[in-house]
C-alpha positions in Angstrom: -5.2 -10.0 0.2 -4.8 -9.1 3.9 -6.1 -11.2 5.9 -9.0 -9.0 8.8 -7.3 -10.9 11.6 -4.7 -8.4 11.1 -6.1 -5.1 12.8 -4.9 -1.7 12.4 -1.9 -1.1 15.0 -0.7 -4.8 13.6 -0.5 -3.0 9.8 0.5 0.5 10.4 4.2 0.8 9.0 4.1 -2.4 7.3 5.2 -2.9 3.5 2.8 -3.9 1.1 2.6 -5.0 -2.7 0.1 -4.1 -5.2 -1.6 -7.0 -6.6 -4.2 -4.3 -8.7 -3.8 -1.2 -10.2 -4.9 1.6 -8.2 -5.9 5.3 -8.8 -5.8 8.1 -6.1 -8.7 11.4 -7.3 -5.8 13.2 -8.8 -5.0 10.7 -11.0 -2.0 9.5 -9.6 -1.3 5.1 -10.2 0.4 2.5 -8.9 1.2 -0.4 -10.9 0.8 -4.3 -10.1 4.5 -5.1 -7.9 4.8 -1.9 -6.8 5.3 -1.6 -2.7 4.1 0.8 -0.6 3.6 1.7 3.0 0.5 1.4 5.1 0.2 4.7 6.9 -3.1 4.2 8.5 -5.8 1.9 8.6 -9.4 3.8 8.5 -12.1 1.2 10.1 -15.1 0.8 7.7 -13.2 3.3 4.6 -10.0 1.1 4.3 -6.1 1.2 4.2 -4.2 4.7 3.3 -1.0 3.9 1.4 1.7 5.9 0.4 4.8 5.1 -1.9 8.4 5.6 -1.8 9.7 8.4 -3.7 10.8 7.9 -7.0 14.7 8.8 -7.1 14.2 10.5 -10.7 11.5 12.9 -10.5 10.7 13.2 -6.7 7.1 11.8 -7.2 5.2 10.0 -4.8 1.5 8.6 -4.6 -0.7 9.0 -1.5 -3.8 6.7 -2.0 -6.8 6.8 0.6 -9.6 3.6 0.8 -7.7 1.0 -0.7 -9.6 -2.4 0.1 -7.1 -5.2 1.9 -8.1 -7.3 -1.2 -5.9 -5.1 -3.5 -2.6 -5.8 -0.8 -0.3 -8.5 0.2 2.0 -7.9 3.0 5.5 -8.1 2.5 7.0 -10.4 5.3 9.3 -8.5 7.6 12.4 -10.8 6.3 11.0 -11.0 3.1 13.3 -9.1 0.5 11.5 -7.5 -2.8 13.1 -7.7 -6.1 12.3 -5.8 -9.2 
């Protein structure tokens, strides 16, 4: 979980890992240990998250209201294996 001390211009940019599994309206999933980006932080509606591009089919997930509960940050010196 993110903790709400950390407001919106602190998490924009930052890395994040799944801890849930999470569905965008299209269908589109992330799995648990997946990381993705916050792009923005949407008072009262939650975080928008996007992921990295997979390097074998091009594929990428954009995911709107995700709750802080379904997050953890990844530390800036923090490395994240597989």
């Amino acid at each position: 979980m993110i903790p709400k001390r950390y407001t919106g211009q602190m998490l924009q940019g930052r890395q994040v890992r799944i801890d849930r599994e999470i569905r965008n309206g299209a269908g589109a999933g992330i799995t648990p240990g997946s990381v993705a980006t916050i792009v923005r932080v949407v008072r009262g509606r939650g975080l928008v998250i996007k992921t990295d591009t997979c390097p074998h089919c091009g594929m990428y997930a954009y995911i709107t209201g995700v709750p802080r509960e379904y997050l953890t940050l990844i530390e800036q010196g923090e490395r994240w294996k597989d």
